[in-house]
N, C-alpha and C positions, 0 to 999 in steps of 0.2 A: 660067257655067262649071260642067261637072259636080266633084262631090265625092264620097269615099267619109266615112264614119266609124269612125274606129278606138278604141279604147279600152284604158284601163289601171286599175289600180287608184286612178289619181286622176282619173278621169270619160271623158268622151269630148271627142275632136279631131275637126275637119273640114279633110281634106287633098283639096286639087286631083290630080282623077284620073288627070291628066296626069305626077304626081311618082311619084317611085319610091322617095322615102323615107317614114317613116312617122312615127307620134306622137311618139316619142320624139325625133325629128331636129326634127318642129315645135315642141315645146317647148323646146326647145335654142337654136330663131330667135328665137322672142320672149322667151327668156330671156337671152339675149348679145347685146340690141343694142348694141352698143358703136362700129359702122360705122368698125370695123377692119381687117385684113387676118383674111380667111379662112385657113383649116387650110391649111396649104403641102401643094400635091398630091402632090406628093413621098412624106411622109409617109404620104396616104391610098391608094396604089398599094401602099406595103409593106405596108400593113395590110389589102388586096387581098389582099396573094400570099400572107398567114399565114393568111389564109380560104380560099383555093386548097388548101394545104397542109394546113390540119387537116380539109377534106373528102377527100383524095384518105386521106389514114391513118384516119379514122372509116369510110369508104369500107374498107380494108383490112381492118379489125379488126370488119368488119359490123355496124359500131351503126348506118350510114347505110347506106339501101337506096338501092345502083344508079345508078337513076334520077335521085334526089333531091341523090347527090353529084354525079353528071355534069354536071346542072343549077347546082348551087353553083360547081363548077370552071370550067364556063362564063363563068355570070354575072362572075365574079370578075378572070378572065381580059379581058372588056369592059371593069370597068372599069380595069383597069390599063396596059388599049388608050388609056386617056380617054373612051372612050365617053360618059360618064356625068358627065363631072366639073360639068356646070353642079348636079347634087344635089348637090354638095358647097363650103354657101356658109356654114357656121358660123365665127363668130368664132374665132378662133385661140385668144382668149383666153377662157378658159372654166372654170366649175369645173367640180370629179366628176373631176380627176383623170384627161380624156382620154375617160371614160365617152362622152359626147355624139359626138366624132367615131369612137369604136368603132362608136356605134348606130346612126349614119348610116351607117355601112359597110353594117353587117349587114341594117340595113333595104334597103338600095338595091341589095345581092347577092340578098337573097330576092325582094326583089318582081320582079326582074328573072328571077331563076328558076322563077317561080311563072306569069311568061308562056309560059317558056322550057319548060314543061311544060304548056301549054295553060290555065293558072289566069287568073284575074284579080285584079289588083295587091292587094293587102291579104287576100286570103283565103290567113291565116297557119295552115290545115291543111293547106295542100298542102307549103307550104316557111315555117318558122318562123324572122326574127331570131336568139332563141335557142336556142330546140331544137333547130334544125340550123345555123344558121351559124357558131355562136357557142360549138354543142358545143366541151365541156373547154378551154376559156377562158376569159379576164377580160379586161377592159379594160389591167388591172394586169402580166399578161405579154403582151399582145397591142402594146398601146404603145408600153412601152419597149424592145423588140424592134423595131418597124417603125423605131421613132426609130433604133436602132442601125446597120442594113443602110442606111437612108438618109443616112447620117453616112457610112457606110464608104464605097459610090459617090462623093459629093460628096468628100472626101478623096481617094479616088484623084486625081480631075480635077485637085480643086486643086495636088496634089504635081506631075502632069505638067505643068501651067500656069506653075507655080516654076521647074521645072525648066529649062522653054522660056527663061523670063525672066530664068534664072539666066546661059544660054547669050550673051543679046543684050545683057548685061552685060558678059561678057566677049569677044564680040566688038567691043564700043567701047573695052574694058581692048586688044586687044592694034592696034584700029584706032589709037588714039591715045597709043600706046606711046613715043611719041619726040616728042610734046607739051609742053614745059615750061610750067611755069605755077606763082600763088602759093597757095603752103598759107595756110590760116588757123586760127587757132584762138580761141575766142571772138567770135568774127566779127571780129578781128584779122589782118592780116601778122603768118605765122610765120614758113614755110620754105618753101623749091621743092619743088618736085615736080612729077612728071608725071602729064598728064589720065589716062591710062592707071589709074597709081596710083589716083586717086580712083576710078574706073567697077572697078579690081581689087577696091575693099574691099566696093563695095555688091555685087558678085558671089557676095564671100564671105559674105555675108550673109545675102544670098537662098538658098544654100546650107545654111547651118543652117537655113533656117527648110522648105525642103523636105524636111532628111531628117527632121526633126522632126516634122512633120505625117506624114508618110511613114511611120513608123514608132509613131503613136499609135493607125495604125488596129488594133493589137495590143488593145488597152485594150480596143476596143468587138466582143471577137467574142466575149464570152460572152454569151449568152442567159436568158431566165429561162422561156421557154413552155413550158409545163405545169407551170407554178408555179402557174398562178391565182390566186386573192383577194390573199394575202398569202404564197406561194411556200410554202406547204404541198403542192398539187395536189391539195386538196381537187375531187372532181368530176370529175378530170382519170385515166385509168385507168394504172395504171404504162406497159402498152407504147405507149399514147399518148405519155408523155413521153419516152419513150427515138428513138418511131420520128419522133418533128414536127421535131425536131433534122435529124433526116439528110434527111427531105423539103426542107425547109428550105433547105441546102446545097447538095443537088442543082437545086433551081432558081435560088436566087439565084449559083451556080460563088461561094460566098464560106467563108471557112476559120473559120465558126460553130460554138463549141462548146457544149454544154450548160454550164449552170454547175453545181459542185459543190452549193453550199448558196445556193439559187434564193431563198427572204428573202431575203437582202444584198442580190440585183440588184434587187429588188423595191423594196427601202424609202431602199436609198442611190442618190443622182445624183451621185455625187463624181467619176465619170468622165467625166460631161461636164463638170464643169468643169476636168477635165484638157484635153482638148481644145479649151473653148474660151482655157483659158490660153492653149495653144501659137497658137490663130487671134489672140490680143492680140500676142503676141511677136512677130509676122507682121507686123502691125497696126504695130508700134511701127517695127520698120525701115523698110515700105512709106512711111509719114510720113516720117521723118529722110529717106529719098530726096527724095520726092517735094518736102518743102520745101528740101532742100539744089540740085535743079534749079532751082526755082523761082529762089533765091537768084541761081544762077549766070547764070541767062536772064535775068536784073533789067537794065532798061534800054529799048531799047536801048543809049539815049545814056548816061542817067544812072544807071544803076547798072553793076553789074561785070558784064556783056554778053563772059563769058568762054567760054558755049556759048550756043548757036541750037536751042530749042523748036522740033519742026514747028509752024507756023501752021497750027490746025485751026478758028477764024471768027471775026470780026469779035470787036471785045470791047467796044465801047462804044454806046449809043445816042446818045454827045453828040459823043464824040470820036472822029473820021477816023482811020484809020492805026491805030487801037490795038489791038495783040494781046493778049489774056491767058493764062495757061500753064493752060488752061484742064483737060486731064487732071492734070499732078500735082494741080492743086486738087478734082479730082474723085478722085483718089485717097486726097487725105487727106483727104476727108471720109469715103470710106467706111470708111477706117482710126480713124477717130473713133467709128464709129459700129460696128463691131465689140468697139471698148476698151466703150462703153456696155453694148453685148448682154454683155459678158462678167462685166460687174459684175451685171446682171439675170440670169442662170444664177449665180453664186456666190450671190447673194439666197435666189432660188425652192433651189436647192439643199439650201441648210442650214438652208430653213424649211420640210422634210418633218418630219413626227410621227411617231412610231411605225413601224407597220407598212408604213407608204406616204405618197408626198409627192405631196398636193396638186395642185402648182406645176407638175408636168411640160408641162402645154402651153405656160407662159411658156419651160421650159426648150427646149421642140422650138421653138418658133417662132423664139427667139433666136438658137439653135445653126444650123438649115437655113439665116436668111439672111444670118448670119455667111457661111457655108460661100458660101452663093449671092453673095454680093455680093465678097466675097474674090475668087474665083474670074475670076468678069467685069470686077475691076476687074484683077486682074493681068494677065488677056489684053489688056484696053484699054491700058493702060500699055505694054506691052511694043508692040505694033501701032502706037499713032498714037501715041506719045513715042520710049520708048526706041529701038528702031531708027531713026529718022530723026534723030536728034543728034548737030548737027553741032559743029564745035571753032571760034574763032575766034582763031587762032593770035595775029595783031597782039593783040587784048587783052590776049591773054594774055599777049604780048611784054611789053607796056607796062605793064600791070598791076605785073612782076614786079620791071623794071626801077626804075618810082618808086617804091619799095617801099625798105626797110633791111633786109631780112629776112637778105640776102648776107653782114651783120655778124657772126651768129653762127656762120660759117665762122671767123673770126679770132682766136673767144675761144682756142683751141689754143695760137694764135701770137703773140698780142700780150698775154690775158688780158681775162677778164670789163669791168674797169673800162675797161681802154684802151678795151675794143669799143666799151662806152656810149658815150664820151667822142665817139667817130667818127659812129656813129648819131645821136647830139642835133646835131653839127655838120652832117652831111646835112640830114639834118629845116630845122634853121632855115633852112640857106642853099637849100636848093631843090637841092641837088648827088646824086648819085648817091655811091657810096660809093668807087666808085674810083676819082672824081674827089677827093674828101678826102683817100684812102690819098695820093693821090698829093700833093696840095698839103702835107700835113704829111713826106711822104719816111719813111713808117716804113717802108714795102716796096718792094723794087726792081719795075720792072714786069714780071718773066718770074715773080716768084713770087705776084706779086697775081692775076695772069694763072693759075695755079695754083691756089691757094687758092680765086678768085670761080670756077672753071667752074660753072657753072651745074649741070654735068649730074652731075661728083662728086658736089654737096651732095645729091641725090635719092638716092643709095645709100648703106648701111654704111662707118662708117670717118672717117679724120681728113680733110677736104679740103688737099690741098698734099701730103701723106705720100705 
């Protein structure tokens, strides 16, 4: 295999001819073997398109000739096509603070420029890393700026995702609106209610948690590029910083503003754990869903088989016939695994120093595939569960009937201890409760008949009044 060799102030590297990133990216490989998940491309496409953009304005303000940016904007443009993405295979988890997947950008934009003007791959006078890609930048506003615009995308999605799911929610809320069945509380018979009612709360639910997500994309549309090092802009020319903002916005169509005083954005990530607060709060309802179906699909036989899971395969290698609720279980695990990311971004978060935090690539890696796994798990959910769940009325029947729950219609009318009194006599003898009312004669039967409807005790108010 051919190679070229490239060099730095700490010796020389020998990189395969055929690569398009350079020393500083191979040093990066052998230093982060950790045969982890690589830099989310996500990520590395933003960090594309702020290479796009600060040649098209160095371009403007003619520090870059021509030639050189048109070549930049090019290259840059490939790889945010994907072009390129197999150069980009660094551990996610990495120090330097992001440095390493900067330099693999900027190495793999130049050398591709550097064909792209007739050069060949590593002769960094034609097109340099940092003299030209990398002009009036840092790793330090180039990063947490890509992370940003790529949080805000993956946000949108996930809110219309919610949204969707928030819909198929309540169309089971008003499919199964004249459903009775029994409430529970502590995995207890409490009270009636209808199926509707349950599928109305988790609707509501989903509800906050979309417009909440919905609305924290606000958080992340300050910027800090043209802050460089530590958001001085040292290096960086004033109308550089003023003009990379508006390039910016014009191509990502997003409502990105400079920030006031670019340190803050630089040295604090408390915004992302704003964010990913709100992706746990997500997390926490998706769960209580996903096992309160679970609950309900228990059985067939033997547990409370009060709704029907779509069957989506087989669920056992030992046992015939066996289905498992194989999505909710697939959802709460990813909702497990979101609450984890979420404590990993509060970590890295508030163990930045000084003028800048370390930690950021744990925070980007955690945050995209919160966002990523969020995302496909609420579209999966919503597709092969929630729209095909169906009600199965007889359990429900039955369910609600051997139950005592109908008792606490009577505290009103008869009082708390009588109620008991009635309840324990069901209970032992195996009777329904207005089989008792009736053997002890405390209610005529037009008014038991009253008081038990089934379908009062589900609404506001006294039953029998």
């Amino acid at each position: 295999m051919d190679y070229r060799v490239e060099k730095d102030f700490l010796g020389e590297c020998r990189i395969e001819n055929d690569r398009y990133y350079g020393i500083n990216t191979k040093r990066a490989l052998e230093n982060f073997k950790l045969k982890s998940k690589t830099v989310n491309l996500k990520l590395i496409r933003e960090i594309a398109l702020i290479k796009k953009a600060a040649a098209i304005v160095n371009k403007r303000l003619n520090r870059l000739p021509e030639d050189k940016a048109d070549a930049i904007i090019k290259a840059s443009e490939e790889v945010i096509e994907g072009k390129f993405d197999d150069e980009f295979k660094l551990s996610a988890l990495q120090g330097g603070a992001g440095t390493s997947t900067n330099m693999n950008v900027n190495e793999v934009i130049a050398n591709r420029a550097i064909e792209i003007l007739g050069g060949k791959k590593g002769d960094y006078s034609i097109i340099h890393p940092l003299n030209h890609v990398n002009m009036s930048q840092s790793t330090n506003d180039v990063y947490p700026t890509a992370l940003r615009i790529a949080a805000i995308h993956m946000i949108r999605k996930l809110s219309n995702s919610l949204a969707d799911l928030q819909e198929a929610l309540q169309i089971k809320e008003n499919e199964f609106s004249e459903i009775i069945k029994l409430g529970r509380t502590q995995l207890m018979d409490a009270l009636p209610m209808m199926v509707g009612q349950e599928f109305g709360a988790y609707a509501k639910a989903i509800a906050r948690d979309r417009w909440r997500i919905y609305k924290v994309e606000e958080r992340l549309r300050q910027i800090n590029l043209g802050g460089t090092a530590i958001g001085t802009g040292m290096n960086a020319p004033l109308k550089f910083v003023f003009m990379i903002t508006d390039v910016i916005q014009d191509l990502t169509k997003l409502g990105l503003a400079r920030t006031e005083f670019p340190i803050d954005i630089t040295q604090n990530a408390d915004v992302f754990v704003e964010v990913s607060g709100l992706l746990k709060a997500c997390s926490v309802n998706l769960l209580k869903i996903s096992n309160d179906l679970r609950l309900l699909n228990s059985g067939p036989k033997g547990g409370i088989g009060e709704i029907e899971l779509p069957m989506m395969q087989a669920g056992s290698s030992i046992m015939p016939g066996k289905v498992n609720p194989v999505i909710p279980e697939m959802v709460a695990q990813v909702a497990m695994k979101v609450i984890a990311n979420d404590y990993a971004i509060t970590i890295a978060s508030s163990s930045g120093q000084l003028e800048l935090n370390a930690f950021i690539p744990l925070i980007a890696e955690s945050l995209l595939e919160s966002l990523e796994l969020l995302n496909d798990a609420v579209v999966l959910f919503r597709e092969k569960c929630i729209e095909g769940i169906k009600v199965n009325e007889k359990r429900c029947k039955e369910n609600l009937e051997k139950s005592t729950v109908l008792v606490t219609a009577l505290v009103h009318h008869i009082g708390y201890d009588k109620a008991s009194e009635i309840a324990k006599k069901a209970l032992e003898s195996d009777k329904t409760i207005r089989e008792v009312l009736r053997e002890e004669n405390i209610l005529s039967e037009d008014e038991i008949d009253k008081i038990l409807n089934p379908y009062q005790v589900t609404k506001p108010g006294i039953p029998g009044k």
